[in-house]
N, CA and C atoms as a LAMMPS dump frame, in Angstrom:
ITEM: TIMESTEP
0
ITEM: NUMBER OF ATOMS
549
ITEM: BOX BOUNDS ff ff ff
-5.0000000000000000e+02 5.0000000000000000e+02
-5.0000000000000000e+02 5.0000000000000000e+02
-5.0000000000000000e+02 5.0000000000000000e+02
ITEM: ATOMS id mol type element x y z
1 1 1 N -115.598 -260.915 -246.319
2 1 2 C -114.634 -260.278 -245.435
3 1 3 C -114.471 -261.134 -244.178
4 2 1 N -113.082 -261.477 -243.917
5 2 2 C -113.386 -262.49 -242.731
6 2 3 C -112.938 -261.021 -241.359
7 3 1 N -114.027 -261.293 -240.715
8 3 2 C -113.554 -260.547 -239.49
9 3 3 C -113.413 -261.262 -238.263
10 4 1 N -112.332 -262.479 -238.225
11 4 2 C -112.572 -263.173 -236.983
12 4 3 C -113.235 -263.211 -236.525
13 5 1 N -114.85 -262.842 -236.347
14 5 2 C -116.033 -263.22 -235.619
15 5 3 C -116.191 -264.066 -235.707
16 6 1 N -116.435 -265.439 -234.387
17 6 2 C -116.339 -266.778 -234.132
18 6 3 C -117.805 -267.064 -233.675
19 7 1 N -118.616 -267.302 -234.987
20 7 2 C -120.196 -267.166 -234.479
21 7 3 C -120.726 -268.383 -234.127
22 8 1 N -119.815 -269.749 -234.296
23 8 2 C -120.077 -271.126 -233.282
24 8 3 C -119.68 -270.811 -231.723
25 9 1 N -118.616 -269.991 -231.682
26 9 2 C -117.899 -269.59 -229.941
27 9 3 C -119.271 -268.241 -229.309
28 10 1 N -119.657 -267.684 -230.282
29 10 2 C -120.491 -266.533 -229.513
30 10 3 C -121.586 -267.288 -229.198
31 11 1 N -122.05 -268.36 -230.013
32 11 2 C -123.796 -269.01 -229.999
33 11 3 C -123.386 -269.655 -228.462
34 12 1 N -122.086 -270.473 -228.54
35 12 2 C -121.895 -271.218 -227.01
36 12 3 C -121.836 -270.338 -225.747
37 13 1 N -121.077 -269.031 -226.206
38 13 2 C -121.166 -268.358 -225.073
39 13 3 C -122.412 -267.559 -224.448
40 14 1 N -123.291 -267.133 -225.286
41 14 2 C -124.561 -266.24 -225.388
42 14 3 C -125.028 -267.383 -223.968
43 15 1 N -125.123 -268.649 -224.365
44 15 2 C -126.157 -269.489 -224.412
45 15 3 C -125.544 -270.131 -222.952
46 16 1 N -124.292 -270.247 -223.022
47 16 2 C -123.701 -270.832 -221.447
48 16 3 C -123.916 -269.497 -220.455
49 17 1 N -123.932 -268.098 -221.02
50 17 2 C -123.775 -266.82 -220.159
51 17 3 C -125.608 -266.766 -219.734
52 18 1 N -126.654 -266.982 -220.578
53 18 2 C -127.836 -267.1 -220.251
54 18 3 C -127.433 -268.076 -219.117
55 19 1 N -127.514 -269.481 -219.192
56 19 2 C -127.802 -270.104 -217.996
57 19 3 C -127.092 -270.317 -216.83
58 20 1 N -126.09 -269.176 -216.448
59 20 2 C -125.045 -269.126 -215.594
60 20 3 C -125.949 -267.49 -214.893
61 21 1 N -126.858 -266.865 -215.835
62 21 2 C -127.395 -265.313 -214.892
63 21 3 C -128.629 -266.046 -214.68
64 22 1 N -129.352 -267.116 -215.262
65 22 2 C -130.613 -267.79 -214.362
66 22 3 C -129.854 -268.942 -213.14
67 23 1 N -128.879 -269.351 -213.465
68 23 2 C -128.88 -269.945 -211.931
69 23 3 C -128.489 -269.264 -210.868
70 24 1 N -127.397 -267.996 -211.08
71 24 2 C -127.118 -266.893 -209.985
72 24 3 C -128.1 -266.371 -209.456
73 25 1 N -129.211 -265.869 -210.591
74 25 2 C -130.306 -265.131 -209.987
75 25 3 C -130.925 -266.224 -209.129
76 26 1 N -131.143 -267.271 -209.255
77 26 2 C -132.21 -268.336 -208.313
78 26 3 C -131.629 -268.528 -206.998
79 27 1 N -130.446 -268.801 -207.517
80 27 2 C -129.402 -268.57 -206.367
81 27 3 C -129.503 -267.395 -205.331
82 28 1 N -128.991 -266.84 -205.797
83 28 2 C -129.071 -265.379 -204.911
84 28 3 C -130.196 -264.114 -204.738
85 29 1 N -131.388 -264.686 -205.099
86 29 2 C -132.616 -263.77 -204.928
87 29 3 C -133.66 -265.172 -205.706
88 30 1 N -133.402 -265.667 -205.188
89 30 2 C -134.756 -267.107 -205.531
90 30 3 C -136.201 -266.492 -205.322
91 31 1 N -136.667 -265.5 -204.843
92 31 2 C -138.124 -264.931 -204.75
93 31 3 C -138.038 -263.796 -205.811
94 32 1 N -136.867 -263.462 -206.296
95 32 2 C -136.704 -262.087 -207.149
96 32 3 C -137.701 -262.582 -208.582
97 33 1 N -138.983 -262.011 -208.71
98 33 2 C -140.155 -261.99 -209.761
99 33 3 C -139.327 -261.089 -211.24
100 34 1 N -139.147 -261.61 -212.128
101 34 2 C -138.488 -261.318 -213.021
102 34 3 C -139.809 -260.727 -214.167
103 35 1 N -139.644 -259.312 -214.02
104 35 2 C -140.119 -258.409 -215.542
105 35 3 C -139.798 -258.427 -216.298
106 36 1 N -138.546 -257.975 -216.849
107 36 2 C -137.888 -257.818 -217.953
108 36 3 C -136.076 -258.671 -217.952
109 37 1 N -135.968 -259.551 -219.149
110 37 2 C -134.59 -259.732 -218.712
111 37 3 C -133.994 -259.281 -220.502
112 38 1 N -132.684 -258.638 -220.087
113 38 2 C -131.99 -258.297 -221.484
114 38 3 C -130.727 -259.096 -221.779
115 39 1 N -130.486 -259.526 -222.668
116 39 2 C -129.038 -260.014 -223.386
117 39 3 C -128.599 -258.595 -224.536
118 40 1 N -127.077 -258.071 -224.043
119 40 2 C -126.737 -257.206 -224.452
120 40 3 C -125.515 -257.928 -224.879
121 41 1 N -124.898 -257.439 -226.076
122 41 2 C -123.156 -257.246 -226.462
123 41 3 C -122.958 -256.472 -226.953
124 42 1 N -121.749 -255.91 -226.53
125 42 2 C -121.235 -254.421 -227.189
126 42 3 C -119.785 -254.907 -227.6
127 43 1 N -119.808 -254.657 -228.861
128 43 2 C -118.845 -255.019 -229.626
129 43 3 C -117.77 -254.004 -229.346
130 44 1 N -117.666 -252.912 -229.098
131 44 2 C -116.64 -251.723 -228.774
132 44 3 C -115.822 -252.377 -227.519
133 45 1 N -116.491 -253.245 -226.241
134 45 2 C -115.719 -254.083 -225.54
135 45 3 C -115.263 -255.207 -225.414
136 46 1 N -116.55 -255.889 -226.332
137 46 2 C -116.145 -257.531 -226.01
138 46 3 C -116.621 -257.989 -225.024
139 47 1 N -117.61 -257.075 -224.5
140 47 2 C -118.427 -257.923 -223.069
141 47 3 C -119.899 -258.294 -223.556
142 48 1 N -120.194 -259.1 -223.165
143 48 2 C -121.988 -259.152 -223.102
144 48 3 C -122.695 -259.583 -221.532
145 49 1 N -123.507 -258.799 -221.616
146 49 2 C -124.118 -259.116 -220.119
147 49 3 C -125.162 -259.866 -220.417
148 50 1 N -126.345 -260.094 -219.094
149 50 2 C -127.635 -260.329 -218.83
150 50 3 C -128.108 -259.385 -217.729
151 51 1 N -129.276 -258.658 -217.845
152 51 2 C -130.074 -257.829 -217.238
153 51 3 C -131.097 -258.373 -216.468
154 52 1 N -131.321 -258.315 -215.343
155 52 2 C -133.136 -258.29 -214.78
156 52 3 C -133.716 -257.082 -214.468
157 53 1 N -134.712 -257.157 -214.422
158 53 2 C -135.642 -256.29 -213.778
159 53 3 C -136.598 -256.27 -213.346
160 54 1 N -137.4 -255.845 -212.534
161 54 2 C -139.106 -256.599 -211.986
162 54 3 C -139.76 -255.14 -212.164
163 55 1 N -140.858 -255.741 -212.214
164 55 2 C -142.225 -254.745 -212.785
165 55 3 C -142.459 -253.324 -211.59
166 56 1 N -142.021 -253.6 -210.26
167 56 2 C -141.998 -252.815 -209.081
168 56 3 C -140.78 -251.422 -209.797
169 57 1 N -139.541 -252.211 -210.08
170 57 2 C -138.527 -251.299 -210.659
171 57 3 C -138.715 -250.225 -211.807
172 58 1 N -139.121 -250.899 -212.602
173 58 2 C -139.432 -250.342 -213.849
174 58 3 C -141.042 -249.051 -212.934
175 59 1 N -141.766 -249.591 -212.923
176 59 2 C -142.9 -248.512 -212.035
177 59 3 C -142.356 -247.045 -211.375
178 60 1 N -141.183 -247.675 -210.746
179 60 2 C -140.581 -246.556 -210.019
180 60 3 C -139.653 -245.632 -211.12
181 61 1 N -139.213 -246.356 -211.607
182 61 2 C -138.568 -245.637 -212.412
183 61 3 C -139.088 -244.105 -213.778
184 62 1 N -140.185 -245.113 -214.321
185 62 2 C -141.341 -244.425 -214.728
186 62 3 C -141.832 -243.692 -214.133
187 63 1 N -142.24 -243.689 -213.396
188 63 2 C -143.125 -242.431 -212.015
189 63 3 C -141.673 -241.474 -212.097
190 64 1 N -140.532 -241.456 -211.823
191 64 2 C -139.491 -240.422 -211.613
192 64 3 C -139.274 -239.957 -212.81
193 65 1 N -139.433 -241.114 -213.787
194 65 2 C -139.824 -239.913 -215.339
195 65 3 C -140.572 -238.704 -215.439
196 66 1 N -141.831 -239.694 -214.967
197 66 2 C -143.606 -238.535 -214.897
198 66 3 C -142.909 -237.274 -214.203
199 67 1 N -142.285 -237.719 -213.037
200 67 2 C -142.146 -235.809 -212.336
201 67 3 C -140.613 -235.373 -213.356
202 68 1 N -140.259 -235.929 -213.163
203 68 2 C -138.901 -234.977 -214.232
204 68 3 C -139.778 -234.012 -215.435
205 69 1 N -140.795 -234.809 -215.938
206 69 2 C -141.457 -234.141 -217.196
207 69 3 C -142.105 -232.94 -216.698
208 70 1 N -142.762 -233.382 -215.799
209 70 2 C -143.688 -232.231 -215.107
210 70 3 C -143.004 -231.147 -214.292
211 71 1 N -142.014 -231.536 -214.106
212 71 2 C -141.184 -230.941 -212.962
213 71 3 C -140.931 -229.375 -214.432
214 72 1 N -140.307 -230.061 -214.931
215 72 2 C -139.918 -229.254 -216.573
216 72 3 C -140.544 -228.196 -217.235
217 73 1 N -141.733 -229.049 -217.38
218 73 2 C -142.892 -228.614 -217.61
219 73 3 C -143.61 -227.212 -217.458
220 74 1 N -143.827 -227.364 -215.944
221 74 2 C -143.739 -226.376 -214.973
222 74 3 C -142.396 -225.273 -214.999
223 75 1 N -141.527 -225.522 -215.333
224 75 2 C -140.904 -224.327 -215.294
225 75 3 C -140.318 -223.624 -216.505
226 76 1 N -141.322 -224.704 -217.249
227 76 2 C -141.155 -223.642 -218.883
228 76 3 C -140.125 -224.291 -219.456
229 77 1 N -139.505 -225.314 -219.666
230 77 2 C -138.035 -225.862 -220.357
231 77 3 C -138.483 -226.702 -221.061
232 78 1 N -138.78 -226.649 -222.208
233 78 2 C -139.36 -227.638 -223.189
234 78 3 C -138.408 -228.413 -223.221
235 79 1 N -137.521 -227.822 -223.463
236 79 2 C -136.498 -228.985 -224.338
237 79 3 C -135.74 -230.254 -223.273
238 80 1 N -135.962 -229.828 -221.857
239 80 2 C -135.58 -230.743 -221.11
240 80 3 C -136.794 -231.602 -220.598
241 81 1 N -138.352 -231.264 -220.864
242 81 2 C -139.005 -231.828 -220.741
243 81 3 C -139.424 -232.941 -221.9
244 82 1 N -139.17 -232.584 -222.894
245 82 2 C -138.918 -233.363 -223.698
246 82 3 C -138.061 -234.753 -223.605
247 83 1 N -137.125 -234.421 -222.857
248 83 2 C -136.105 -235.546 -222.304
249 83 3 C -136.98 -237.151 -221.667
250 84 1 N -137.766 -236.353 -221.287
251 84 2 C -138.732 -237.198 -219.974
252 84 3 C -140.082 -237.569 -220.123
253 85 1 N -140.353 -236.968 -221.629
254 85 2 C -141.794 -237.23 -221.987
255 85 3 C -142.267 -238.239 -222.021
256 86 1 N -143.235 -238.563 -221.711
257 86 2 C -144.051 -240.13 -221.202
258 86 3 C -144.246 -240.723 -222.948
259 87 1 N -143.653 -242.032 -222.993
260 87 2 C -143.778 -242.917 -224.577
261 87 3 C -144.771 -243.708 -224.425
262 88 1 N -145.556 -244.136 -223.133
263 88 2 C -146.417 -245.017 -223.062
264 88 3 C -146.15 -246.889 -222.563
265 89 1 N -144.395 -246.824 -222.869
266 89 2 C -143.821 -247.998 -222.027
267 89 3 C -144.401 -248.135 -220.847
268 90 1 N -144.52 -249.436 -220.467
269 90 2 C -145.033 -250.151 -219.217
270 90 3 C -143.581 -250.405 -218.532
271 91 1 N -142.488 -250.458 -219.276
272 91 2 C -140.966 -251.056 -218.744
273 91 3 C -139.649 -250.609 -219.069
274 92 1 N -138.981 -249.906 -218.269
275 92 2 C -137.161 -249.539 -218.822
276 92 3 C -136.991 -250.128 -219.817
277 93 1 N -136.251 -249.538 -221.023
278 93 2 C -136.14 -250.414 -222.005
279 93 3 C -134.502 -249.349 -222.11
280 94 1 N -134.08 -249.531 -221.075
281 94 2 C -132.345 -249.175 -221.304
282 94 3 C -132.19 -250.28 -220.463
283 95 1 N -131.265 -251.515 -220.594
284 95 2 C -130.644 -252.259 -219.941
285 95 3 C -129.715 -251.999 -218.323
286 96 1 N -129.202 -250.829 -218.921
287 96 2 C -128.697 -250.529 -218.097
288 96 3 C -129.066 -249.178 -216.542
289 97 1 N -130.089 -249.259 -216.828
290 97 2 C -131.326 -248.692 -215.86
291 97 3 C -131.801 -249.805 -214.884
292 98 1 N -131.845 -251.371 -215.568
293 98 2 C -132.697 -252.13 -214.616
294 98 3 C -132.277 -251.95 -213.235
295 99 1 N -133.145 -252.669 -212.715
296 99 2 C -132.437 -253.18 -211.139
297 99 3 C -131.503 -253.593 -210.864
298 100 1 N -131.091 -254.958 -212.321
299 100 2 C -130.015 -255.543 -211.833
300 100 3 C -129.291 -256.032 -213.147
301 101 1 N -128.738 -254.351 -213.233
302 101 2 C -127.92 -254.235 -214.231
303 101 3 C -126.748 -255.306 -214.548
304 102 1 N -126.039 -255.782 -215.272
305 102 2 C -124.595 -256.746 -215.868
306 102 3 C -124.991 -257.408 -214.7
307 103 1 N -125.74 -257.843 -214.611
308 103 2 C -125.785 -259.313 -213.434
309 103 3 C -125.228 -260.203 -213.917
310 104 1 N -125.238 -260.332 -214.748
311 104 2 C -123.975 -261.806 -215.368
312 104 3 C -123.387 -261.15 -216.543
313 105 1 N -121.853 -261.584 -216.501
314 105 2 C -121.281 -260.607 -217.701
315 105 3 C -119.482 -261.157 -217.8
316 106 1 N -119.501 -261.714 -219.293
317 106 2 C -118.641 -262.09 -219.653
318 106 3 C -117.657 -261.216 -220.695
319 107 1 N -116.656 -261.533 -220.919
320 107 2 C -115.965 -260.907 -222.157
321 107 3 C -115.296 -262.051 -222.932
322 108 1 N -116.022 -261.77 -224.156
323 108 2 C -116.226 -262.728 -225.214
324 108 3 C -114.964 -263.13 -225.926
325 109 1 N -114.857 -264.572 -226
326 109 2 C -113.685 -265.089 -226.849
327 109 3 C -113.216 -264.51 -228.171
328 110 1 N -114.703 -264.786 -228.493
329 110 2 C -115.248 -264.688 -230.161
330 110 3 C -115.027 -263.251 -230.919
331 111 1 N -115.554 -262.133 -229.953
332 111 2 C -114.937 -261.029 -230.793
333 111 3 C -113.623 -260.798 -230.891
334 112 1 N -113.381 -260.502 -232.24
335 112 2 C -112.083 -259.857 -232.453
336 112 3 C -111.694 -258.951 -231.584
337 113 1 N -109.923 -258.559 -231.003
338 113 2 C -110.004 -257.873 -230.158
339 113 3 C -109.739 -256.448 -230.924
340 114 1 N -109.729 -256.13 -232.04
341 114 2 C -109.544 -255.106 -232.764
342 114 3 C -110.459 -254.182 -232.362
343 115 1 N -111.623 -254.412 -232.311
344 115 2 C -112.847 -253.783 -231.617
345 115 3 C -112.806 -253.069 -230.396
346 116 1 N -111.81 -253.056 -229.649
347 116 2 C -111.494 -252.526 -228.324
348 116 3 C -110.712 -251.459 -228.562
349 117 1 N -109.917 -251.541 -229.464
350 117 2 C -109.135 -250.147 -229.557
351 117 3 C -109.883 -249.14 -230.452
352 118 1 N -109.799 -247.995 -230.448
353 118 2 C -110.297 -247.166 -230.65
354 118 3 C -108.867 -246.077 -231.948
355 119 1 N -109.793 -245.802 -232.551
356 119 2 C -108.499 -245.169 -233.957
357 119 3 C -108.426 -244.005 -233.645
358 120 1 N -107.082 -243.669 -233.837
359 120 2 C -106.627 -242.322 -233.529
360 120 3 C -107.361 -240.767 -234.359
361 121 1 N -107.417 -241.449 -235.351
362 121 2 C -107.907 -240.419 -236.576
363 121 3 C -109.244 -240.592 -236.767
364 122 1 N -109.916 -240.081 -236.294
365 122 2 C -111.668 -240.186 -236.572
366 122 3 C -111.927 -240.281 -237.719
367 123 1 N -111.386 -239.393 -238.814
368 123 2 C -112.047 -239.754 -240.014
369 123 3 C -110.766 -240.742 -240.689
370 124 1 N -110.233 -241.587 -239.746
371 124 2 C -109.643 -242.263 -240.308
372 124 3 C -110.192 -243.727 -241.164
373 125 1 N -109.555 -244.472 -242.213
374 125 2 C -109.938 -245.129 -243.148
375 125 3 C -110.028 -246.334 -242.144
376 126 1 N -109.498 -246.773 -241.186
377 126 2 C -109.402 -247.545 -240.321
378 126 3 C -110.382 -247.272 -239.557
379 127 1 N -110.894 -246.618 -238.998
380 127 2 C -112.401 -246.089 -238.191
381 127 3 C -113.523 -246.964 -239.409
382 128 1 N -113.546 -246.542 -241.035
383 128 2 C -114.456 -247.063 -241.63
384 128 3 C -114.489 -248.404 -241.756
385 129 1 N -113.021 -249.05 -241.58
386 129 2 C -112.755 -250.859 -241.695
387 129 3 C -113.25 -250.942 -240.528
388 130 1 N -113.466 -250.754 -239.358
389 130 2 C -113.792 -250.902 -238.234
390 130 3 C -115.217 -251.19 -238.178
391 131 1 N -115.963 -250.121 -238.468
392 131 2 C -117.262 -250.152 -238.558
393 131 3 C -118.142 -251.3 -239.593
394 132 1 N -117.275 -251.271 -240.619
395 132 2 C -117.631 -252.17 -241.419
396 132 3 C -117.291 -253.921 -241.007
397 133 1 N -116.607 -254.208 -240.143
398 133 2 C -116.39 -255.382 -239.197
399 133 3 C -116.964 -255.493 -238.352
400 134 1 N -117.604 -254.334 -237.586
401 134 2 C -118.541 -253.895 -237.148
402 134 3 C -120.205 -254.768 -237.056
403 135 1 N -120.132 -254.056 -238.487
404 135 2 C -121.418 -254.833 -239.699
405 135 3 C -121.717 -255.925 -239.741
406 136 1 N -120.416 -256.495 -240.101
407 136 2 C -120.48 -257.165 -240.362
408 136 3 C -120.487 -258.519 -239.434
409 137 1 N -120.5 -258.535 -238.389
410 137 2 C -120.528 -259.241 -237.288
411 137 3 C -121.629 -259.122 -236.067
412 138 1 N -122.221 -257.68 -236.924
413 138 2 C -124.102 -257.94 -235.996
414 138 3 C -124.91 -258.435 -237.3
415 139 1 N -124.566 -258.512 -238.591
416 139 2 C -125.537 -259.406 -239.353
417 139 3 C -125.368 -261.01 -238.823
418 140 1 N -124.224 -261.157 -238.405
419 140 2 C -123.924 -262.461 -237.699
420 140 3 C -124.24 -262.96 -236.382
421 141 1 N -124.28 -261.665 -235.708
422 141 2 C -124.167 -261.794 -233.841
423 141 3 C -126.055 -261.719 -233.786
424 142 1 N -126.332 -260.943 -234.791
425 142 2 C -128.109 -260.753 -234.31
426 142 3 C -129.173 -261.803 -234.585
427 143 1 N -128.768 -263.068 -235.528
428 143 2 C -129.558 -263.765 -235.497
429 143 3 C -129.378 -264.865 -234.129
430 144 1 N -128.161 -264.78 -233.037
431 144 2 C -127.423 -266.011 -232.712
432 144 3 C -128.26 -265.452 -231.136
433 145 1 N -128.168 -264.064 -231.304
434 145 2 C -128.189 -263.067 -229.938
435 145 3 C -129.82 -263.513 -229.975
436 146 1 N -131.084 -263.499 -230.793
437 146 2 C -132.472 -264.265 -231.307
438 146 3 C -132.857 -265.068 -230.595
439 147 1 N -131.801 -266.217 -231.053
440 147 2 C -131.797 -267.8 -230.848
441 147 3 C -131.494 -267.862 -228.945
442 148 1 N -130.541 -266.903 -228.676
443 148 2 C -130.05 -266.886 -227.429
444 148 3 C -131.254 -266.408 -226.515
445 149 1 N -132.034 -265.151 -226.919
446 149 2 C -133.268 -264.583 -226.312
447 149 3 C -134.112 -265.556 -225.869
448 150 1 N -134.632 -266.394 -227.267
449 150 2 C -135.372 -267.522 -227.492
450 150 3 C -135.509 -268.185 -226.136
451 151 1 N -134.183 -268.981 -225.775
452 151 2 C -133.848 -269.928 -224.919
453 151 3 C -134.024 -269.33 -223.553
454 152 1 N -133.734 -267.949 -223.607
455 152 2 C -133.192 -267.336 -222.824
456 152 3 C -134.968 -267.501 -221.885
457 153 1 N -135.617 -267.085 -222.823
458 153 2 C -137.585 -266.902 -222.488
459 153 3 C -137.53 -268.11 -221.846
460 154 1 N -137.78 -269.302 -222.541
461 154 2 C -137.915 -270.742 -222.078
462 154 3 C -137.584 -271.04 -220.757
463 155 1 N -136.201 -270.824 -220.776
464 155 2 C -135.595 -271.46 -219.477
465 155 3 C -136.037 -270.821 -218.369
466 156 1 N -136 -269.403 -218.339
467 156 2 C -136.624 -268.258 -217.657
468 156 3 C -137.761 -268.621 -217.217
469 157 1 N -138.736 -268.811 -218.242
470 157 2 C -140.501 -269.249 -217.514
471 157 3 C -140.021 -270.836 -216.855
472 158 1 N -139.305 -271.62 -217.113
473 158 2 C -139.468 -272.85 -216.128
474 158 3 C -138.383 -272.6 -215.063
475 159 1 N -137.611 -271.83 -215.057
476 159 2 C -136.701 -272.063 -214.143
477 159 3 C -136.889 -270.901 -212.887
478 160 1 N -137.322 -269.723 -213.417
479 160 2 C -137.439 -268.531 -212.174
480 160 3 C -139.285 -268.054 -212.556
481 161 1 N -138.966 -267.121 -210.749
482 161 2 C -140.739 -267.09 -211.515
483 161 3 C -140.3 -265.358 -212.062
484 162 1 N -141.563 -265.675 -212.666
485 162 2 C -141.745 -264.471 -213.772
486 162 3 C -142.823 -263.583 -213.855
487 163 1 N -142.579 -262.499 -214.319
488 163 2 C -144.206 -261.691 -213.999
489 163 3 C -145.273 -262.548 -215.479
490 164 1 N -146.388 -262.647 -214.281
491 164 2 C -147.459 -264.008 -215.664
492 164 3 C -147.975 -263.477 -216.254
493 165 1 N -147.905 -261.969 -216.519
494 165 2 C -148.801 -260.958 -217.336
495 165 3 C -147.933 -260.368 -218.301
496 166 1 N -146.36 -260.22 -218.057
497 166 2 C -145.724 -259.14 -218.877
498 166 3 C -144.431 -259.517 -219.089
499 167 1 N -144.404 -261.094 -218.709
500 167 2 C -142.519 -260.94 -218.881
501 167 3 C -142.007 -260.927 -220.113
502 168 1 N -141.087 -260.019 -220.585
503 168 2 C -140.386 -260.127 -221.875
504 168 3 C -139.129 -260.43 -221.703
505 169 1 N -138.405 -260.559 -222.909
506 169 2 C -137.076 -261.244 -222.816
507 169 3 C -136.501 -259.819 -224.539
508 170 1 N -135.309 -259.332 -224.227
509 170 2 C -134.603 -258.353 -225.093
510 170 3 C -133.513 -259.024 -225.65
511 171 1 N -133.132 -258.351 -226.399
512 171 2 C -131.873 -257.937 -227.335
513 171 3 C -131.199 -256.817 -227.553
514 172 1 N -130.065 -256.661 -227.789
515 172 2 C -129.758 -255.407 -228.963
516 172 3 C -129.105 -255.907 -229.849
517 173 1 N -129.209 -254.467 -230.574
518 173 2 C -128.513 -254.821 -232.155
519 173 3 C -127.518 -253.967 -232.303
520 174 1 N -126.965 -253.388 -233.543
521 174 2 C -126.475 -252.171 -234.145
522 174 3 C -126.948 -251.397 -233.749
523 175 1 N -128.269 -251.043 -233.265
524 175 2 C -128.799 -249.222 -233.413
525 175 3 C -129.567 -249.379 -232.416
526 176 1 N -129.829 -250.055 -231.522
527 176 2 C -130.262 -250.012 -230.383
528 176 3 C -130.411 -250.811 -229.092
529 177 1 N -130.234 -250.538 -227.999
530 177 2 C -130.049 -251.953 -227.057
531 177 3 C -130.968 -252.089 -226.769
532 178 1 N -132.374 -252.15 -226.689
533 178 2 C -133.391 -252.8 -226.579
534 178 3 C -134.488 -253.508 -227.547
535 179 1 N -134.315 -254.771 -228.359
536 179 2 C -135.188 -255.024 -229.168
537 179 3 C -136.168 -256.346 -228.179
538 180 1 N -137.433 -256.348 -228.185
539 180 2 C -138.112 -257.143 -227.325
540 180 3 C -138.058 -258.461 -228.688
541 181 1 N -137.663 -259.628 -227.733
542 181 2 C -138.077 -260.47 -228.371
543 181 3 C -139.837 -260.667 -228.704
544 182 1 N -139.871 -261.081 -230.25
545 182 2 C -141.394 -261.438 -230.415
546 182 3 C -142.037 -263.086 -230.421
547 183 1 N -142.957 -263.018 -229.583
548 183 2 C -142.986 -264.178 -229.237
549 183 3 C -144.375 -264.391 -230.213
């Protein structure tokens, strides 16, 4: 199925958009200690960002979990305490929670722009071609988005400083925006 997905134009862009959010960040917060950084694309827009976050952020953030749960807790609402229940993460693992959310953020050549519109008919047959182009372009986009993480780690530990105990480097895929790269 060709779905115009241009996976030589996405590998260049992933990879020029990584080293355009490490020189901004050095640039413009050169002491900023980097925890967590994410590479996201969402195919529904055609944008992909880069995320930071530092270990201070993520802490705080977590702690306002802990009382939301407890807060809950305490007043008998399971089901919203549930919302907030502690998983045992050390770090935000929604991108868009960090500190420093779409800090660099392009909209991609490479995806088709079909992907942006949205079908009138939900259970329309065109909603299922959609999805299935969809598919078929994160079996393509997720090994490139990998390779992009990869680099993304590298350049990251020589180029900004980094937390020396915990820094990870993300992804998403199809079914979720946070996959930690494994190193």
């Amino acid at each position: 199925m060709d779905t115009n997905f241009n996976a030589a134009l996405y590998r260049e862009e992933m990879l020029s958009l990584v080293n355009a959010a490490i020189k901004k960040l050095k640039a413009e917060h050169p002491d900023y200690e980097v925890f967590t950084m994410s590479l996201t694309t969402d195919f529904a827009s055609g944008v992909s960002a880069v995320h930071f976050d530092s270990r201070a952020s993520s802490e705080r953030y977590l702690q306002k979990e802990a009382e939301q749960y407890q807060k809950y807790l305490q007043a008998g609402n399971l089901s919203m305490a549930e919302m907030y229940a502690p998983t045992g993460e050390i770090r935000i693992t929604n991108p868009a929670d960090f500190e420093l959310p779409f800090y660099a953020e392009i909209q991609n050549e490479s995806i088709p722009l079909e992907f942006e519109e949205e079908p009138e008919d939900e259970d329309s047959e065109e909603e299922e071609e959609d999805e299935e182009e969809a598919s078929a372009c994160w079996e393509e986009a997720t090994p490139i988005l990998k390779q992009a993480a990869a680099a993304a780690y590298q350049t990251a530990k020589s180029e900004l400083k980094v937390d020396a105990e915990a820094f990870e480097v993300s992804y998403n895929g199809p079914d979720d925006w946070y996959y930690p790269l494994e190193q």
